[in-house]
GULUM-587620 format. One record per atom (N, C-alpha, C): residue number from 1; residue in three letters; x, y, z negated. Coordinates in nm, 2 decimals, m for minus. Last residue first. Layout:
NODE  n  res  east  north  up
NODE  NUM  Ala  X  Y  Z
...
//
This chain:
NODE  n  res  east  north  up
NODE  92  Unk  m5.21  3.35  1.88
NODE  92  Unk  m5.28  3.39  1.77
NODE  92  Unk  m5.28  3.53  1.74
NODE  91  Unk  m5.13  3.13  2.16
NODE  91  Unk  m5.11  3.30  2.11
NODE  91  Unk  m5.18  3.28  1.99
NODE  90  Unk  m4.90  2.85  2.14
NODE  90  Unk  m5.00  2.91  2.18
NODE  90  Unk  m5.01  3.04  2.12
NODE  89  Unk  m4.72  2.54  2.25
NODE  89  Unk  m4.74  2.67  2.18
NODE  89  Unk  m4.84  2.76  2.24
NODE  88  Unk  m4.59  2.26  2.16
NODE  88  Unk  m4.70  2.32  2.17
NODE  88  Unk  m4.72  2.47  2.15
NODE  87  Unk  m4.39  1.96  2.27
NODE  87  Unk  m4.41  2.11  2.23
NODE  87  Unk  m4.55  2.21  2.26
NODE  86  Unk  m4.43  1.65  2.14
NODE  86  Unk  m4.48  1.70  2.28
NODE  86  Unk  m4.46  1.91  2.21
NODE  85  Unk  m4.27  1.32  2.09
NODE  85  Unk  m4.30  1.42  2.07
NODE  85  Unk  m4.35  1.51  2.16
NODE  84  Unk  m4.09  1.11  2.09
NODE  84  Unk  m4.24  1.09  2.07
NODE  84  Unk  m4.33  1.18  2.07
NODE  83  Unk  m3.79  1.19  2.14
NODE  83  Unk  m3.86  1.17  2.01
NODE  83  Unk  m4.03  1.11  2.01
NODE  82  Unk  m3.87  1.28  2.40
NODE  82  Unk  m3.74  1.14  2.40
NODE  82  Unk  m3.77  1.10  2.23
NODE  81  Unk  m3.97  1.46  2.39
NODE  81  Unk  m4.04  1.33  2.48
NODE  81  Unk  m3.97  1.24  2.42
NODE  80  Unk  m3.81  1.66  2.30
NODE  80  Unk  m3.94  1.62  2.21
NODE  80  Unk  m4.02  1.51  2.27
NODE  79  Unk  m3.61  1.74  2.52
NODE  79  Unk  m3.57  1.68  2.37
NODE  79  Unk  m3.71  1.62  2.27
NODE  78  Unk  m3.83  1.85  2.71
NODE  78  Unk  m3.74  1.69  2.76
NODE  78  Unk  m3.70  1.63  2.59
NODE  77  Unk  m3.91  2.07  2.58
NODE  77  Unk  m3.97  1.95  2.61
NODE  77  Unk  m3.96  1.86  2.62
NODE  76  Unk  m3.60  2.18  2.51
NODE  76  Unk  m3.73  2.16  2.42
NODE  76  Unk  m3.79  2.04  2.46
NODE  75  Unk  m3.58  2.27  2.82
NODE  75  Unk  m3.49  2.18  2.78
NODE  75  Unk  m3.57  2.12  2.63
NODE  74  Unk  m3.84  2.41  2.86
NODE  74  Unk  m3.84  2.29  2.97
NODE  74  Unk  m3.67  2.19  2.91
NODE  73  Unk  m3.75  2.62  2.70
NODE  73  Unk  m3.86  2.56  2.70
NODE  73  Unk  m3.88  2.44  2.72
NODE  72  Unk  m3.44  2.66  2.63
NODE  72  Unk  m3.51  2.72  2.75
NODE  72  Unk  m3.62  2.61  2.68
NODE  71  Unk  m3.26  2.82  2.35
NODE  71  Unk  m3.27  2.73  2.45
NODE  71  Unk  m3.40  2.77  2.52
NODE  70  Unk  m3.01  3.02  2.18
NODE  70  Unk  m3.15  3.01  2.32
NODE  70  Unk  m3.14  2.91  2.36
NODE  69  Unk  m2.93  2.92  1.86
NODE  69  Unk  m2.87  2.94  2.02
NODE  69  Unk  m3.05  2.91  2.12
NODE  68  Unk  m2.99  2.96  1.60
NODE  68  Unk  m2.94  3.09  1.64
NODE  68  Unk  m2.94  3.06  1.81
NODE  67  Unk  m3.06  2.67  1.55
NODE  67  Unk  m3.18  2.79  1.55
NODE  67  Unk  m3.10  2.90  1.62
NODE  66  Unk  m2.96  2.37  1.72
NODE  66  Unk  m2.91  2.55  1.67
NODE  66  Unk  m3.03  2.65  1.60
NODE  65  Unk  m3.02  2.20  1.86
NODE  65  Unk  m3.05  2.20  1.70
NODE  65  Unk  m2.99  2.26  1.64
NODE  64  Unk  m2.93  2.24  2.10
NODE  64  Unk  m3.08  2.24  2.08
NODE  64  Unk  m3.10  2.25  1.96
NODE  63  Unk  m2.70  2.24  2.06
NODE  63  Unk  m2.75  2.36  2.10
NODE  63  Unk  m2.90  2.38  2.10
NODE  62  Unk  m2.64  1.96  2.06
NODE  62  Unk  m2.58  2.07  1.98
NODE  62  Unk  m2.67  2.24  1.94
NODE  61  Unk  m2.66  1.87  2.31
NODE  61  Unk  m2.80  1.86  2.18
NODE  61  Unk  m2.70  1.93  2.09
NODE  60  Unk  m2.46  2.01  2.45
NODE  60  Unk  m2.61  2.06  2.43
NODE  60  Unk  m2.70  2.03  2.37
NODE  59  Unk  m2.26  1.85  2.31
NODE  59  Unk  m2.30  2.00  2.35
NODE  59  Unk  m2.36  2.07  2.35
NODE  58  Unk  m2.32  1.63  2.46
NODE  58  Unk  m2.32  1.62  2.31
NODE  58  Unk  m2.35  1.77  2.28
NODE  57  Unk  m2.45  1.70  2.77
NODE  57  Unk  m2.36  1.66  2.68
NODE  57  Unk  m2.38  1.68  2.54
NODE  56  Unk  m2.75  1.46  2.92
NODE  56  Unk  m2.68  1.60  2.91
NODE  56  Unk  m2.54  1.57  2.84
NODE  55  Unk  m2.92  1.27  2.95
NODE  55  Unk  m2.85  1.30  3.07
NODE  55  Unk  m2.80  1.45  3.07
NODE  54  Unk  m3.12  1.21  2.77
NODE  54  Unk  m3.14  1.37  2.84
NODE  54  Unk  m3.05  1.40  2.91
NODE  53  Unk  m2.94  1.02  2.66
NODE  53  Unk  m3.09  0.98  2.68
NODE  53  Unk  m3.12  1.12  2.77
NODE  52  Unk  m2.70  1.12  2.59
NODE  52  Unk  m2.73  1.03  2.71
NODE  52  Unk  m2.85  1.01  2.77
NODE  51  Unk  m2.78  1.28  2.36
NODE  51  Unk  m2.71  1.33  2.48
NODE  51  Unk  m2.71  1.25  2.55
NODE  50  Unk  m2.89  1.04  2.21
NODE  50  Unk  m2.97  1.15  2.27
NODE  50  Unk  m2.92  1.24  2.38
NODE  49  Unk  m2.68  0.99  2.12
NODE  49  Unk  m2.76  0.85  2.19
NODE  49  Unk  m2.84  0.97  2.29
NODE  48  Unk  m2.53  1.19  2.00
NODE  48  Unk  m2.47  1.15  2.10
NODE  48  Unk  m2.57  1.05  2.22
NODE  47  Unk  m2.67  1.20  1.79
NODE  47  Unk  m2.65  1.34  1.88
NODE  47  Unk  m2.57  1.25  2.01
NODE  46  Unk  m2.89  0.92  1.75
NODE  46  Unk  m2.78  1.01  1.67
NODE  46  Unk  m2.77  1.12  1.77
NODE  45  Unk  m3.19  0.81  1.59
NODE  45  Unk  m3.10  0.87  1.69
NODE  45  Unk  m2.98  0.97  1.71
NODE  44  Unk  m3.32  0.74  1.42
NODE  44  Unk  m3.22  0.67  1.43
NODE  44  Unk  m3.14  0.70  1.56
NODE  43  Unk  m3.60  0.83  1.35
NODE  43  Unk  m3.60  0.73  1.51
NODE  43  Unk  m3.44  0.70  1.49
NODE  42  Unk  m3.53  1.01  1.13
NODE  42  Unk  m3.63  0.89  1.11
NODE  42  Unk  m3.58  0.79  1.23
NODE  41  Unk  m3.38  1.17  1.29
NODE  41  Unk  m3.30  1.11  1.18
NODE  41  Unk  m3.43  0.95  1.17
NODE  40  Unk  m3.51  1.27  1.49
NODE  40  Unk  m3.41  1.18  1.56
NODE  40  Unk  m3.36  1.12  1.41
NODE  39  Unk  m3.71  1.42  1.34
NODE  39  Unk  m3.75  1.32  1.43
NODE  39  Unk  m3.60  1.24  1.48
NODE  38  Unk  m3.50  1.58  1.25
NODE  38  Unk  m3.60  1.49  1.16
NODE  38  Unk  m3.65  1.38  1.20
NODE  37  Unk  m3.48  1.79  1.47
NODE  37  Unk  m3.33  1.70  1.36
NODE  37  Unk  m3.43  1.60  1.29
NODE  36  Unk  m3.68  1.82  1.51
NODE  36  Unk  m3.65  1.77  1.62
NODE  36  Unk  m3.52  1.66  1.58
NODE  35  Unk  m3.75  2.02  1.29
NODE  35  Unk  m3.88  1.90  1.32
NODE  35  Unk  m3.78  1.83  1.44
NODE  34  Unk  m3.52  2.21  1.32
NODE  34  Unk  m3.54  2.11  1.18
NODE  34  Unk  m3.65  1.96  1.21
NODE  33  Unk  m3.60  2.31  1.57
NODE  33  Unk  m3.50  2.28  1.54
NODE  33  Unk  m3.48  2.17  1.42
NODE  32  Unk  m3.82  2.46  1.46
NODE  32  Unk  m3.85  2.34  1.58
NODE  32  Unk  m3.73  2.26  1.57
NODE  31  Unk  m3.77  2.60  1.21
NODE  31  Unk  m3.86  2.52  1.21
NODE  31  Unk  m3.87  2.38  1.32
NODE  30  Unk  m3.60  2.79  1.35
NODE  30  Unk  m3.56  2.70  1.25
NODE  30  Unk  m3.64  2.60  1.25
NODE  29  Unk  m3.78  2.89  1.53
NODE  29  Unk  m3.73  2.84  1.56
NODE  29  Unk  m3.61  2.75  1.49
NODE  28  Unk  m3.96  3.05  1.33
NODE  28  Unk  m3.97  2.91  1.42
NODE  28  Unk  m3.88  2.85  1.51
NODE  27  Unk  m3.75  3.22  1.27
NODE  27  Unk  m3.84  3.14  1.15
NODE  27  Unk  m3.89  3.00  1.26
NODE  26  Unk  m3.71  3.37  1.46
NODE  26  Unk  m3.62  3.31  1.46
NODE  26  Unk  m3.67  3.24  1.34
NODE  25  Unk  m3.95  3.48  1.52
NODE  25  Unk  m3.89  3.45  1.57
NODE  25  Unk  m3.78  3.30  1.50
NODE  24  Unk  m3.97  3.66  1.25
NODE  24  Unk  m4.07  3.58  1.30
NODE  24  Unk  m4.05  3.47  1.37
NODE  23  Unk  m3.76  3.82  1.28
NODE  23  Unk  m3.78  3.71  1.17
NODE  23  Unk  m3.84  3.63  1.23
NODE  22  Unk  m3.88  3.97  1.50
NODE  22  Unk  m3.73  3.90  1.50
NODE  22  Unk  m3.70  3.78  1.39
NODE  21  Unk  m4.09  4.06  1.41
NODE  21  Unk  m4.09  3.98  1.51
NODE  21  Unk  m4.00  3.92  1.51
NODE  20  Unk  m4.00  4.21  1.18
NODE  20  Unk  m4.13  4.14  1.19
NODE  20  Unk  m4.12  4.03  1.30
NODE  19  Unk  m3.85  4.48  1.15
NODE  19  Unk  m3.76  4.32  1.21
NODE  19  Unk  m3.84  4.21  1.24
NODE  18  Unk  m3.93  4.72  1.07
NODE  18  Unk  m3.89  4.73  1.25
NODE  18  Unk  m3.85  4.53  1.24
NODE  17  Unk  m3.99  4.76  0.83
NODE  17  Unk  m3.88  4.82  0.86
NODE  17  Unk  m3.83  4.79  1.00
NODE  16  Unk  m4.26  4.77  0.78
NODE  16  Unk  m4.20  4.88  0.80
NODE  16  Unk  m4.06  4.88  0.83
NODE  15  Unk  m4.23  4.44  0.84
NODE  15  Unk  m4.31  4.59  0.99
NODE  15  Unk  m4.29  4.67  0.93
NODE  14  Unk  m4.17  4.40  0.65
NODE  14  Unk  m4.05  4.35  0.77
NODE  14  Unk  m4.15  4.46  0.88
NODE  13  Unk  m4.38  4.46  0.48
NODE  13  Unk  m4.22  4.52  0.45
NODE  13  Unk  m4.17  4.49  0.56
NODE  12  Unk  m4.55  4.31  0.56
NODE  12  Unk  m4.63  4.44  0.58
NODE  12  Unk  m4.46  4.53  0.56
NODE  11  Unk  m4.44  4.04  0.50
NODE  11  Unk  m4.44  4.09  0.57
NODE  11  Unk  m4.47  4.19  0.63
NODE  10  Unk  m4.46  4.03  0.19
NODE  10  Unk  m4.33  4.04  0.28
NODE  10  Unk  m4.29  4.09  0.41
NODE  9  Unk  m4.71  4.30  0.13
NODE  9  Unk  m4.62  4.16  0.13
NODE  9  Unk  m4.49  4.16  0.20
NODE  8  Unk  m4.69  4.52  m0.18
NODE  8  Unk  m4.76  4.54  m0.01
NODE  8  Unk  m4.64  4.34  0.00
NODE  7  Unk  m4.64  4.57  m0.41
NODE  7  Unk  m4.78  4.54  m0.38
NODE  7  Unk  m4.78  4.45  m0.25
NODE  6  Unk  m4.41  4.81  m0.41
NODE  6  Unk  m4.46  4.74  m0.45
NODE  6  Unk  m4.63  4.67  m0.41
NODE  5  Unk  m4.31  4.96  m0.24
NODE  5  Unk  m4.33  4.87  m0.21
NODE  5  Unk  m4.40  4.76  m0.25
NODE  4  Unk  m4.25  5.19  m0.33
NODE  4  Unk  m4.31  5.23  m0.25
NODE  4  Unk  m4.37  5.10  m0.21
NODE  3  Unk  m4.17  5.26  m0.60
NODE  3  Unk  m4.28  5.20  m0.65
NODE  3  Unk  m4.32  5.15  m0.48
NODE  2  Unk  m3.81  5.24  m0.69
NODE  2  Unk  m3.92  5.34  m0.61
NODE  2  Unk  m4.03  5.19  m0.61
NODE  1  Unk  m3.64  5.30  m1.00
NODE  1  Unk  m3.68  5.21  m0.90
NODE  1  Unk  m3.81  5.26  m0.83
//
């Protein structure tokens, strides 16, 4: 068993191996996805009330509470107003 790794973290291993950001990524966006399924579970909102409420199709709140599917910012936003909610994002 090679020693090369030992010590170093999870992440110091995702930047040797090139995926750091990609995880990264797609870690928050599980995360926004999960806070937005949560907020409509608590608020009693189902996928369908919500597809009316954003004047979209079932479809697309489908796609919002995908982590794998792109959605656009400005669709986010509309989905987090209709929860109580406001998206926030910033550099670090």
């Amino acid at each position: 068993m090679s020693d090369q790794h030992m010590g170093s973290s999870i992440d110091d291993f995702m930047k040797e191996e090139g995926i750091f950001e990609e995880a990264q990524a797609q870690a928050v966006k599980e995360v926004v996805a999960w806070q937005l399924a949560e907020a409509m579970r608590v608020q009693k909102i189902s996928k369908n009330r919500m597809a009316t409420l954003l004047k979209t199709s079932r479809s697309q709140v489908d796609r919002l509470l995908d982590p794998t599917s792109d959605i656009t910012l400005a669709s986010l936003q509309r989905a987090a107003v209709m929860v109580g909610r406001r998206v926030s994002i910033e550099l670090v």
